[in-house]
N, C-alpha and C positions, 0 to 999 in steps of 0.2 A: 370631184364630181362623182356622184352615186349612179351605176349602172344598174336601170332599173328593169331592161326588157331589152329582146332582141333588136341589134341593126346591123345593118350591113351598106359599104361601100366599096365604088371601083366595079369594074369587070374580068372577065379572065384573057382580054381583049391583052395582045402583045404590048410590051412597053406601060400595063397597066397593073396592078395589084387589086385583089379581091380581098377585103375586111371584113369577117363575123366577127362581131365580138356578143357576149352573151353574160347575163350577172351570175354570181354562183354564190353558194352559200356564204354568210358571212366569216371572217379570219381563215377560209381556203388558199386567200391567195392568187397571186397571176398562173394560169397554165395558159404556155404561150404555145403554138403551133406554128411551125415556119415551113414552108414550102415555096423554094425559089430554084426559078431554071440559071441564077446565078450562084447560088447556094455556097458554091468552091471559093469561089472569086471575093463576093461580097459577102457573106454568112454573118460574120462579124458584125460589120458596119449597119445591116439590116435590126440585129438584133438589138444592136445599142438605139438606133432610133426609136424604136420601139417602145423600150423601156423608157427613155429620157421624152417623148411624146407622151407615155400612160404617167410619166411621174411629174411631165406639167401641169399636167388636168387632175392631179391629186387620186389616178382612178388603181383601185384595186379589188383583189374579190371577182376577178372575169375570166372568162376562156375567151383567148383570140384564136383564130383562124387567119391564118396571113397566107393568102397562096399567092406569089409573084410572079409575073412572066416580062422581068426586069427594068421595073420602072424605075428612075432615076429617084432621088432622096426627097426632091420637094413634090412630089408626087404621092411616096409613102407617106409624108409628112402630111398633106392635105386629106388623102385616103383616111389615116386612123384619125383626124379634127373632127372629118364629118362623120362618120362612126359613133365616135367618141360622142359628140353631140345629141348624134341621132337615139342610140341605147339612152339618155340620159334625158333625155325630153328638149333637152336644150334647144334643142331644132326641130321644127314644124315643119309638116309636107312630106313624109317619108314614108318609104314603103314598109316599115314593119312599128 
């Protein structure tokens, strides 16, 4: 999926994850931003979702913004779908 403009989902609401993601020049590349108040704990396990959700949706060439305040995996999971979608037109009704 081609990221063609800002979106963002999630809140910065406890047990929820906040998603910017943004396009960026072509063959730049992913620059991932992780900011979790489980970061010690979880670090890992966040960032492989991450990666294995942006490389379901074929997406590359983006800045993400991931700020967590420890949502559980099918949460992040849904957080970066609707994101994902939103930047990409895929999905209608969205605030950016």
């Amino acid at each position: 999926m081609e990221i063609v403009k800002k979106a963002q989902a999630g809140s910065f609401e406890s047990s929820d994850v906040l998603v910017l993601i943004e396009p960026v020049e072509k063959g730049t590349g992913r620059k991932i931003e992780v900011d979790s108040a489980v970061q010690r704990q979880y670090g890992d396990q966040i960032l492989t979702i991450i990666q294995e959700s942006l490389d379901e949706y074929e997406v590359n060439d983006i800045h993400l913004v991931f700020n967590d305040k420890g949502a559980i995996d099918t949460v992040i999971k849904a957080r970066l779908e609707t994101a994902i979608k939103r930047a990409s037109n895929a999905q209608k009704g969205t605030m950016y």
